[in-house]
N, C-alpha and C positions, 0 to 999 in steps of 0.2 A: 867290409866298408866301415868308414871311421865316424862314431859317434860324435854330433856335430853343437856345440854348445846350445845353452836354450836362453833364448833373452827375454830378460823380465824388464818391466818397464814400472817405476816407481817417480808419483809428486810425493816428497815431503814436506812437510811446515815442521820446521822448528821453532819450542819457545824454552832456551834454555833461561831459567828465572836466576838462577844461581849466580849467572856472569852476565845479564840482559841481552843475553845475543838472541836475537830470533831471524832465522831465513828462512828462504822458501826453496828446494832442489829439485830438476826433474833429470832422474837419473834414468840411463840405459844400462843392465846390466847383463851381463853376458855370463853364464851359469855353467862352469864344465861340467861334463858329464857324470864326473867322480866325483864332483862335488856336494856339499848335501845342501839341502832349503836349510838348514840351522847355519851352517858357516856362509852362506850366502849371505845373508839377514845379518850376521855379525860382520861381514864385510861393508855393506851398507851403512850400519852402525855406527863404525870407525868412521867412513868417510862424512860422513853428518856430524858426528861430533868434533874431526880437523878441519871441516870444508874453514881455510882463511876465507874472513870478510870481503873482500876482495884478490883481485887475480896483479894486485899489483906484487908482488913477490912470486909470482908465479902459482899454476892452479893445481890443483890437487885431482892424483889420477887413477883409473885403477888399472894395478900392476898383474903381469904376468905371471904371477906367482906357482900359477895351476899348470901350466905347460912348461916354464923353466924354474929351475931350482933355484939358482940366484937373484931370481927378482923375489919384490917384494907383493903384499897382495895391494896396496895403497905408496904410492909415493908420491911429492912434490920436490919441485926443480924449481929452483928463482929462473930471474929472466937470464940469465948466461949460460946457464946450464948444470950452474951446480948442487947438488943434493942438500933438501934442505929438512924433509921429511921423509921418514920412512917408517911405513907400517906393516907390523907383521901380525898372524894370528897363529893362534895355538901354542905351542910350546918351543920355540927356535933352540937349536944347538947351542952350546958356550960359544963356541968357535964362531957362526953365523952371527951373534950378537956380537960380539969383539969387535970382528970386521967391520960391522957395518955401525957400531960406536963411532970407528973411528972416519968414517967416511960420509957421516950426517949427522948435522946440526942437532937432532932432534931424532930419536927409535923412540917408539909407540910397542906393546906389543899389546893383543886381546889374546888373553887365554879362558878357554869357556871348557874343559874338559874336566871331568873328578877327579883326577892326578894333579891339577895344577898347583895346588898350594905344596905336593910334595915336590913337584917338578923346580919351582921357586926355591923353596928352601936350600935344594941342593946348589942352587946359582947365587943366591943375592949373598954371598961374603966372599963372591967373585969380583963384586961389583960395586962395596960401596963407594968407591969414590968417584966412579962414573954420573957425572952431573947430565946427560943427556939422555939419559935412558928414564921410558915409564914405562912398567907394566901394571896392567886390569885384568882383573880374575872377575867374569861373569860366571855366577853358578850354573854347574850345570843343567839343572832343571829348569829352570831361568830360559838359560839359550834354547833349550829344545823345547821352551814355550812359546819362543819369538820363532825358530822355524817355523813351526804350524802357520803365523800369518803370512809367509810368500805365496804371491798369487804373482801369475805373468802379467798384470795388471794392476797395483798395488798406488793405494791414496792413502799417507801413513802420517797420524801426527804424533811426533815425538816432544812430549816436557820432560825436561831436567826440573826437578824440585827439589831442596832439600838433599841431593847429594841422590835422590830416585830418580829412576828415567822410567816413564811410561809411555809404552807404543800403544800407540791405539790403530786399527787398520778395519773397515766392516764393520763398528761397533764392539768388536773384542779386543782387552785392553791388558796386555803385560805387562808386569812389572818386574824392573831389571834394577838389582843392588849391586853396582862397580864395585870391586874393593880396590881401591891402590896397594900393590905391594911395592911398589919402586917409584919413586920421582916425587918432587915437588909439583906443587901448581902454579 
C-alpha cells in the first residue's frame, strides 16, 4: 500500500519591512512522504516570499514537483495561461535551468544544502547573461532549524528586516540569512 501525503495546515502574517509589503496566508499543504519537515518549511518560504499582491496576473501555486520530475515545486501562470513564475528548490540541473530560462518570465531557485555554494560555482559563468534567473542559498543549519517548526497546524509570523527573515511559530524564533547568488532585485 502506497504512502499517502500528510497535510499541514499553516496562517502566515507577513511584515516584509525591507519592501513594505505585509500579508496575511492561510496555506494547505500537502507533504509527500519522501519529503522532509526542512524542505517543506522551505517550500512554504518561497511561496510567502513570491505570493503577488494580488491574483490579478494570476495566483501563485504549489507545483507537483515531488511526484513528477518536470514540474516545478511553486509556479505562477497569468490569466491565459502563460508561465510567468517558476520556483525550484535545491540544486536543479544546467539543463532543467536552461529550459525553464527559457520558458518563464521569472526562475527562483532556494538552495538550502552544504554543497550549494559549490553546486553554484560550477553554474553561474553558465549563466551570466541570463536576466531572469535568481538563486538563494539558505544555510544549512538555518533550514534545518526552520524544519524543527512544522507542525500539521502551524500559526507562523515571518519579518523580513534588514535583508533577515525571522520565523517565529509557538514562541520559537529562527533566524534565516538569504544570500543572493544570482539575480537582481
Amino acid at each position: 500500500m502506497a504512502l499517502k501525503a500528510i497535510i499541514y495546515k499553516a496562517k502566515v502574517s507577513l511584515s516584509d519591512l525591507d519592501h513594505n509589503i505585509y500579508s496575511d496566508h492561510e496555506l494547505t499543504i500537502a507533504r509527500h512522504p519522501s519529503e522532509t519537515e526542512e524542505r517543506m518549511m522551505i517550500r512554504l518560504l518561497a511561496y510567502v516570499l513570491n505570493a503577488p499582491e494580488n491574483n490579478d496576473h494570476g495566483t501563485l501555486e504549489f507545483g507537483k514537483d515531488m511526484w513528477e520530475a518536470d514540474e516545478p515545486a511553486l509556479s505562477q501562470h497569468d490569466l491565459t495561461g502563460l508561465l510567468v513564475h517558476w520556483i525550484d528548490l535545491g540544486q536543479p540541473d544546467e539543463k532543467r535551468l536552461v529550459r525553464t530560462c527559457g520558458r518563464s518570465r521569472k526562475v527562483s531557485v532556494y538552495s538550502f544544502a552544504n554543497t550549494a555554494a559549490t553546486w553554484w560555482a560550477g553554474l553561474a559563468g553558465k549563466f551570466t547573461r541570463v536576466q531572469n534567473l535568481h538563486v538563494w542559498q539558505i544555510p544549512a543549519a538555518e533550514s534545518q532549524e526552520l524544519g524543527t517548526l512544522a507542525d500539521r497546524s502551524m500559526s507562523l509570523t515571518i519579518t523580513l528586516q534588514d535583508g533577515v527573515l525571522f520565523v517565529e511559530e509557538g514562541g520559537r524564533t529562527v533566524e534565516l540569512h538569504l544570500a543572493r547568488l544570482c539575480g537582481a532585485e
